[in-house]
C-alpha positions in Angstrom: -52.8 -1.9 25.3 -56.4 -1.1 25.1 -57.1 2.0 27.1 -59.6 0.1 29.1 -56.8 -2.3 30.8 -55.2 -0.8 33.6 -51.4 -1.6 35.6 -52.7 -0.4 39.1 -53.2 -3.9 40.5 -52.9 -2.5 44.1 -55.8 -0.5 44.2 -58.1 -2.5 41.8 -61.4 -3.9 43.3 -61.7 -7.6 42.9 -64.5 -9.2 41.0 -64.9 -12.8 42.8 -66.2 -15.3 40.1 -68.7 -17.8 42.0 -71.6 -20.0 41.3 -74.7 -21.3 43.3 -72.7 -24.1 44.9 -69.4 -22.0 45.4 -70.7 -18.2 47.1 -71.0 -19.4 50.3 -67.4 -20.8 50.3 -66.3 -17.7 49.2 -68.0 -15.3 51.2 -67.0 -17.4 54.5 -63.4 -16.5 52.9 -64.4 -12.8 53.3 -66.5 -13.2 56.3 -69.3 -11.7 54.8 -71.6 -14.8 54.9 -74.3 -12.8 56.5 -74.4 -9.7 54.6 -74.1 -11.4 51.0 -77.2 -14.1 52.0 -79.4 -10.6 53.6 -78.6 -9.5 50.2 -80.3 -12.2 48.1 -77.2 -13.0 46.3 -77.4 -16.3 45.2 -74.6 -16.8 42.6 -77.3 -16.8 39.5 -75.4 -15.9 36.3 -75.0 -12.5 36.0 -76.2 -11.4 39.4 -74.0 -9.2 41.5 -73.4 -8.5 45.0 -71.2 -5.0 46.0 -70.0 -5.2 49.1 -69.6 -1.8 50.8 -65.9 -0.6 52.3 -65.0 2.3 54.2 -66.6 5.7 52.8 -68.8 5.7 50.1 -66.3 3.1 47.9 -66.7 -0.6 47.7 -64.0 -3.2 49.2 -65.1 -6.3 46.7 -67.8 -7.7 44.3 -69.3 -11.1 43.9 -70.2 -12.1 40.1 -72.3 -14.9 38.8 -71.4 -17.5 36.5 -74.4 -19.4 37.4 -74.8 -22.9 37.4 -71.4 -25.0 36.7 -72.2 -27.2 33.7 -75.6 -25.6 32.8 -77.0 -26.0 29.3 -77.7 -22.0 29.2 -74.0 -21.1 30.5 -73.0 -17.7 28.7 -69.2 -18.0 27.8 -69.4 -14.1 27.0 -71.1 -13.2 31.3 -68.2 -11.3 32.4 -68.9 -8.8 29.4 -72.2 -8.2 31.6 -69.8 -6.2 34.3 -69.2 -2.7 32.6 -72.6 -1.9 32.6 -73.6 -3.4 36.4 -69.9 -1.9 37.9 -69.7 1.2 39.8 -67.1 3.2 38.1 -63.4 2.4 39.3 -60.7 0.1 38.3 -61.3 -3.7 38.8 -59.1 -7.3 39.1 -60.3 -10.8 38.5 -60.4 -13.4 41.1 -62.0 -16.8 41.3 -62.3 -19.2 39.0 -63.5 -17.5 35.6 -62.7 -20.0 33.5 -60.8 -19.7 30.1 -59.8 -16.5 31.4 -58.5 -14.5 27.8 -61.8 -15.1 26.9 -63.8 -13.6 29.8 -61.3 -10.5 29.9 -62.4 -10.3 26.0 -65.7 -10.5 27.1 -65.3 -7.4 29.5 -63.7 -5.5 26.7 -66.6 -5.5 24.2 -69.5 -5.3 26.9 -67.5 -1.8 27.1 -68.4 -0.7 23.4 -70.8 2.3 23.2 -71.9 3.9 19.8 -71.8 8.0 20.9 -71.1 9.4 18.1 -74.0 11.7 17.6 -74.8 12.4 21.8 -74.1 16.0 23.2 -73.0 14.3 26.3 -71.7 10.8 25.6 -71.3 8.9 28.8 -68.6 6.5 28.2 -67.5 3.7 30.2 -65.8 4.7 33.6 -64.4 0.9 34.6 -61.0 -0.3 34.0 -59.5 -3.7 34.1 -56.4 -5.3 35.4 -55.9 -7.6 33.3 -55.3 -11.6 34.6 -51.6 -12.7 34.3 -50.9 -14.8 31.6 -53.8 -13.0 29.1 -52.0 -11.5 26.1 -53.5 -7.5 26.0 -52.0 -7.1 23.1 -53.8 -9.4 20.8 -57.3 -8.5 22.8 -56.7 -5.4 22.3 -56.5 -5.6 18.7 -59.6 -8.0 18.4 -61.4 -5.7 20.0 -60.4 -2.7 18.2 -61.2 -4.5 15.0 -64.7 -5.2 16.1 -65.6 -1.8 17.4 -64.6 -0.1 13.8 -66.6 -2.8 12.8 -69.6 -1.9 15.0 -68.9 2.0 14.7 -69.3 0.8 10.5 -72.5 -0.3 10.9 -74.3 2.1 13.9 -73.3 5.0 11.8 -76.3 6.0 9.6 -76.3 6.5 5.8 -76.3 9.6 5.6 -72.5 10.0 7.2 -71.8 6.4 5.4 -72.1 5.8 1.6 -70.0 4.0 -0.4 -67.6 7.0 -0.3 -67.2 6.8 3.0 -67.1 2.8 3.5 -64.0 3.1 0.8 -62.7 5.4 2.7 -62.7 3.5 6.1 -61.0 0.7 4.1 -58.3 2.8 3.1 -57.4 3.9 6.6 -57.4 0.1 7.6 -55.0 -0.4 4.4 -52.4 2.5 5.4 -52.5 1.2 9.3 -51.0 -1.9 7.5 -49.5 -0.8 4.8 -51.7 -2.9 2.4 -52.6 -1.5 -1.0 -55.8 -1.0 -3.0 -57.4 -0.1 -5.7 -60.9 0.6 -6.9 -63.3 1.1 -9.8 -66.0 3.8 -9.4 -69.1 4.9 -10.9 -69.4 4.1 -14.9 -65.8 2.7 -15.3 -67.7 -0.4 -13.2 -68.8 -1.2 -16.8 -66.0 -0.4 -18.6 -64.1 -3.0 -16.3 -67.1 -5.7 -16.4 -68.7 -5.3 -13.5 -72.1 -5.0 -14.6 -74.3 -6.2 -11.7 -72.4 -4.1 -9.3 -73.1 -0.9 -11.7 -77.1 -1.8 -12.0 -77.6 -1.8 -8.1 -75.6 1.0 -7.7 -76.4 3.5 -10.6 -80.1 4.8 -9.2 -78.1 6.4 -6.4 -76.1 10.1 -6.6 -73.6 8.5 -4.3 -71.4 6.2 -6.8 -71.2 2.3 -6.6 -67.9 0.9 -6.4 -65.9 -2.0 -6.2 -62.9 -1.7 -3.7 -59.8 -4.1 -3.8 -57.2 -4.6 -0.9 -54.6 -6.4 -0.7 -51.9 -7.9 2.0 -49.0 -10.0 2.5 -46.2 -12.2 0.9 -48.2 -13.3 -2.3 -46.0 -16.7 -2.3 -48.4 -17.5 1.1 -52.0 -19.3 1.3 -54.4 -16.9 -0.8 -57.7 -15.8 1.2 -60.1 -14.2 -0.4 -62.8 -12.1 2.2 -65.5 -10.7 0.4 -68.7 -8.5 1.9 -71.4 -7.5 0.6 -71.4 -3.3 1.1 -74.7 -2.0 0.8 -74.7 1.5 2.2 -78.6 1.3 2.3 -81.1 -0.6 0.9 -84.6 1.0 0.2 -85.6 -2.3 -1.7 -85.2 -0.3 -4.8 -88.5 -0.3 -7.2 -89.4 -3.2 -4.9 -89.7 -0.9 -2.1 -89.8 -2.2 1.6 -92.3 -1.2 3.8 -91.2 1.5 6.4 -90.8 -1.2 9.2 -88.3 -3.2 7.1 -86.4 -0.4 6.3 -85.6 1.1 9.4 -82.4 -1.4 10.0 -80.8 -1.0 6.6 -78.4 1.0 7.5 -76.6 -2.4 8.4 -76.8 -3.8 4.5 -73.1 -3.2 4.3 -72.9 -5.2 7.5 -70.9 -8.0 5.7 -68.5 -5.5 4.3 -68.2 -4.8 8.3 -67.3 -8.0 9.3 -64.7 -9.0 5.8 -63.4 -5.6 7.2 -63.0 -6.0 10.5 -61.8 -10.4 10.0 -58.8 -8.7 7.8 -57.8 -5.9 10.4 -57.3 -8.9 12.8 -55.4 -10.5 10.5 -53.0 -7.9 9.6 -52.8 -7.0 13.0 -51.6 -10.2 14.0 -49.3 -10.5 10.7 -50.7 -14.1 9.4 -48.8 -15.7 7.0 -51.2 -15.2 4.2 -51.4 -13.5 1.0 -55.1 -11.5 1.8 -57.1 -10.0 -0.5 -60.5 -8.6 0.4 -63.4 -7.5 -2.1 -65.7 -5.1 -1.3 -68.4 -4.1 -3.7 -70.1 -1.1 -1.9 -73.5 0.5 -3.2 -76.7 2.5 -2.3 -79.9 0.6 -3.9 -82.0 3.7 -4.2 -84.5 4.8 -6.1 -84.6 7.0 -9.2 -85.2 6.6 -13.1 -82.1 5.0 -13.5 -83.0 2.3 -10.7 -82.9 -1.3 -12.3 -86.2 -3.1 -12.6 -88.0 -6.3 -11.6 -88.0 -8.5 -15.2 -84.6 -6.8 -16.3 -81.5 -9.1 -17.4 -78.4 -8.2 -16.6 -75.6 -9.5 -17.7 -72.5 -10.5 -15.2 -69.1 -10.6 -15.1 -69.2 -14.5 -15.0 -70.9 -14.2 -18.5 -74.0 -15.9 -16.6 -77.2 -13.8 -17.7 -79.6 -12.9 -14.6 -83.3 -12.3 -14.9 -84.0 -10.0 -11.7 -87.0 -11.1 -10.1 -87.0 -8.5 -6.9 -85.0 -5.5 -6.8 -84.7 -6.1 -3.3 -82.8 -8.8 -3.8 -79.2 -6.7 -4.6 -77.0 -7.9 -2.5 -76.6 -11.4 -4.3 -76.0 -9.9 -7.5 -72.9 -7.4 -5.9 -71.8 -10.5 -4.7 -71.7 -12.3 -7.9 -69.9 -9.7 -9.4 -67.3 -9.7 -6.6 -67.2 -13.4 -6.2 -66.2 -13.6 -10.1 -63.3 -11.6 -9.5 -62.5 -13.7 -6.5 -62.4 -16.7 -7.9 -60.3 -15.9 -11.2 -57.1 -16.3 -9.2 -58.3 -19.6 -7.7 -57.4 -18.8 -4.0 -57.0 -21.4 -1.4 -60.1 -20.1 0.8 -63.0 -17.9 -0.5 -64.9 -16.9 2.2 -67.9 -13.8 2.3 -70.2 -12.6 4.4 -73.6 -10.6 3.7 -76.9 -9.3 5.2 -78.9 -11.5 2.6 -82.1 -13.0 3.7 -85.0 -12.8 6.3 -85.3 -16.4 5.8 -81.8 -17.1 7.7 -83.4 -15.3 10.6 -86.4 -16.9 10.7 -84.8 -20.5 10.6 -82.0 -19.7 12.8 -82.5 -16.1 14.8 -80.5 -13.1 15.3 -77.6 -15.0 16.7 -76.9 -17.7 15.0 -76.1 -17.2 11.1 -76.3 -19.6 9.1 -72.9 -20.7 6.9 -72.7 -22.8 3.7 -70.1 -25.0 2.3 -69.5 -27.9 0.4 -66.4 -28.7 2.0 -66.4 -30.8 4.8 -62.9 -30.2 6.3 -63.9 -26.4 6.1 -67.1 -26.8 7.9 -65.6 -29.0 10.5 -62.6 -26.0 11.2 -65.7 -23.0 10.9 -68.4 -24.8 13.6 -65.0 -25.4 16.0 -63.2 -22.0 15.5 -66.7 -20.4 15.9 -67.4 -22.6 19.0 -63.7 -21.6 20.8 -64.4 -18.0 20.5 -68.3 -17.9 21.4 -68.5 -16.6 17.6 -71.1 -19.4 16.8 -72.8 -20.2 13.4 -74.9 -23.1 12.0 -74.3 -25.6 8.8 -77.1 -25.2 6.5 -77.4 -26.9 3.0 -76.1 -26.4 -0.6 -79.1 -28.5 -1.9 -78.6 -28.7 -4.8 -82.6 -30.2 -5.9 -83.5 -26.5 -5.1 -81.5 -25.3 -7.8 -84.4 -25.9 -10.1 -86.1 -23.0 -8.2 -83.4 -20.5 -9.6 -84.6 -21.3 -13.1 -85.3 -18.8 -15.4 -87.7 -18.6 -18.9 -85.6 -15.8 -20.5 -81.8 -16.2 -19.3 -79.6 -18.3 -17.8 -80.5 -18.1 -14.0 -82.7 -15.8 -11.7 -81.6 -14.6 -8.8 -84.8 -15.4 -6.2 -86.6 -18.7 -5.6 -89.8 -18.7 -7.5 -91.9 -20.3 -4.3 -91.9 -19.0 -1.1 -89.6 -21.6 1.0 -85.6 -22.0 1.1 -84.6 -18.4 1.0 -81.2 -18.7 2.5 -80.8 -21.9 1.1 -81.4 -20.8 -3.0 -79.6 -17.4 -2.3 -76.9 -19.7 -1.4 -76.7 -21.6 -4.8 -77.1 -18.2 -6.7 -73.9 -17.4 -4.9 -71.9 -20.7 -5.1 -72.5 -20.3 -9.8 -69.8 -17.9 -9.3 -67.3 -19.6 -7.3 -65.5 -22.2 -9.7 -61.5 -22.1 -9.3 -61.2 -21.7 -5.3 -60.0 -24.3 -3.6 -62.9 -24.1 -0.7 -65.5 -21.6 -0.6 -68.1 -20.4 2.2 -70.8 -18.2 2.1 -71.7 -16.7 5.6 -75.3 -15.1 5.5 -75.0 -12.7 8.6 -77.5 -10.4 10.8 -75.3 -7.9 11.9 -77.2 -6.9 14.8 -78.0 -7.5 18.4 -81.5 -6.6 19.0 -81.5 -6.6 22.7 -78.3 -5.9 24.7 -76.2 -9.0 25.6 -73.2 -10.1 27.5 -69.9 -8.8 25.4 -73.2 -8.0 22.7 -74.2 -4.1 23.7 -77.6 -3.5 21.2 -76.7 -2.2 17.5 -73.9 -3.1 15.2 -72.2 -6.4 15.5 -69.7 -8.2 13.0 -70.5 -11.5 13.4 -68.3 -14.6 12.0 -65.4 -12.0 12.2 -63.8 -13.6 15.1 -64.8 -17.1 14.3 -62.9 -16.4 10.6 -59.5 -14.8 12.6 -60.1 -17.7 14.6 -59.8 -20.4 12.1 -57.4 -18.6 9.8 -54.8 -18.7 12.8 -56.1 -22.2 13.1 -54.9 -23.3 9.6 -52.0 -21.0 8.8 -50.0 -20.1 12.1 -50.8 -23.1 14.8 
């Protein structure tokens, strides 16, 4: 059980859920009308109302949900409380809703990133959990995503591709899962060129690391992320303001990471593999250049047309190997375009698939667990834009409109065998705090896959 959950239901405060129409009600219940309307309480989402006990303590709180039925109604409010709550130990009552999910919601509005304060604060509030919740599998969500955020708030300089491999192996031994990997020059010894060209600028080696789970008679799913330890832009440099974030490049090796702890955890009748390629794009005579071609494991030749356009061509490399088992389910995740954010924002990424049964299962096991993404297009009219004068394909757009869209197609040449395949093109990071959603790190689509893996293969 997740040390935040606590047994001692006798002396926990209760947290009354209520809304605009419903705090009066409630209050009479308490007989504390009077004090909670001199407070200016009014049931708002996310407002709170202590009310005072003997001593210095607190004998109840009044929470928020805001207006029943409203069109801006946060699933994720209750994850709001450890950061407004007084410290001390605290029980649900009222009418929260899907419960699980608003005692998950107060588990990761707990998350702090510490690591590098002399006096970390912590979180001094403790749950009693609702009856009928199941701790145990919240629990193990939520650790997932915190190593997941802890991946991605940790700087590069105490997370390279080393370390990221490393962090995968102590995931695979939790679960006894095996893996493998291919580092440095032996990348192209083993054909995986594309992986070897981002990677090679850096003193910190590229590889390509290979996990793997379960009965391999089950369902095969294959996760794949894109782990970029740090992304300068390469020869292509990005200005200092766009490289102030990359830090989270390997944000989709995060969340492949995290998706496959929770479905180990939770022991999933599936044969899992997950691919991570992991690199530094750096700079240094070495570094690959805009105009090169390089060839790919696919045997597709790529005209690079940006250098900071890497994470695509890790991914094709990756996909490749994916794909030459012909799994059920091919899903991956990366950090790969500014144009997903500016069509769609931080929160929402954007997912592509051909498959319509797939899609359908993503927007609803996304929508169940307030792990939300969007259906964009696999046009295929802007594949033309991929074309290249000198090899097979290159790996930008040549005109300044569908980024995430022609990234997308780059990626789907490279998927041919699976039976289904999405591409997930992620943020990776909440710029503003949020309910359940503290600022920093965030694995996004990571519960929605868990989600819709139990979905298909257990329910």
């Amino acid at each position: 059980m997740h040390p935040l959950f606590s047994k001692d239901a006798a002396t926990a405060i209760p947290v009354y859920a209520v809304t605009p129409e419903s705090w009066t009600a409630t209050a009479e219940q308490l007989a504390l009308v009077d004090f909670v309307r001199a407070s200016g309480f009014e049931g708002g989402q996310g407002s709170l109302c202590l009310v005072p006990g003997r001593g210095a303590g607190i004998s109840a709180v009044l929470f928020g949900l805001g207006k029943k039925g409203a069109v801006d109604a946060d699933p994720f409010i209750a994850g709001k409380l450890p950061t407004l709550l007084p410290p001390g130990t605290y029980r649900f009552e009222g009418d929260w809703g899907d419960a699980s999910q608003a005692t998950l919601a107060f588990l990761l509005g707990s998350y702090r990133f510490e690591r590098y304060k002399s006096k970390p604060k912590g979180v001094s509030v403790k749950l009693v959990p609702p009856a009928g919740v199941d701790t145990s599998r919240l629990s193990k969500i939520a650790e997932a995503v915190f190593e997941g955020r802890d991946l991605i708030n940790t700087p590069a300089n105490d997370l390279g591709p080393a370390e990221i491999e490393a962090a995968i192996r102590d995931v695979a031994k939790q679960f006894s899962a095996s893996v493998t990997s291919i580092i440095g020059d032996d990348l192209l010894t083993q054909n995986f060129p594309m992986v070897h060209a981002v990677g090679r600028a850096s003193t910190r080696a590229p590889r390509l690391v290979d996990l793997r789970w379960g009965n391999p008679s089950h369902p095969k799913v294959t996760l794949v992320g894109k782990g970029v330890a740090f992304d300068t832009g390469g020869l292509n440099i990005k200005p200092d303001n766009s490289m102030l974030l990359m830090k989270k490049d390997m944000g989709g090796a995060a969340v492949a990471l995290a998706a496959a702890r929770m479905v180990m955890a939770a022991g999933l009748p599936i044969s899992l593999r997950l691919i991570l390629p992991t690199v530094e794009n750096s700079i240094s005579g070495s570094a690959f250049r805009p105009g090169d071609v390089l060839a790919s494991r696919k045997g597709i030749s790529v005209e690079i047309g940006n250098t900071d356009a890497e994470g695509r061509l890790i991914l094709g490399d990756a996909l490749t190997l994916a794909d030459e088992e012909a799994p059920d389910l091919v899903l991956d995740f990366a950090t790969l375009t500014g144009a997903a954010r500016v069509a769609l924002g931080p929160d929402l990424p954007p997912v592509y698939t051909d498959d319509e049964t797939l899609a359908a299962d993503i927007t609803a096991s996304g929508l169940a667990v307030n792990d939300p993404v969007w259906r964009m297009p696999l046009w295929k009219p802007y594949a033309k834009l991929l074309d290249s004068k000198v090899a097979d394909i290159n790996h930008i757009s040549s005109g300044a409109f569908a980024g995430s869209v022609t990234a997308a197609l780059f990626l789907q040449r490279f998927v041919e065998k699976a039976k289904s395949w999405a591409h997930f093109d992620v943020f990776c990071w909440v710029p503003s705090p949020k309910s359940g959603r503290p600022e920093g790190g965030e694995v996004q689509a990571a519960r929605l896959v868990f989600e819709l893996l139990e979905r298909r293969y257990r329910r």
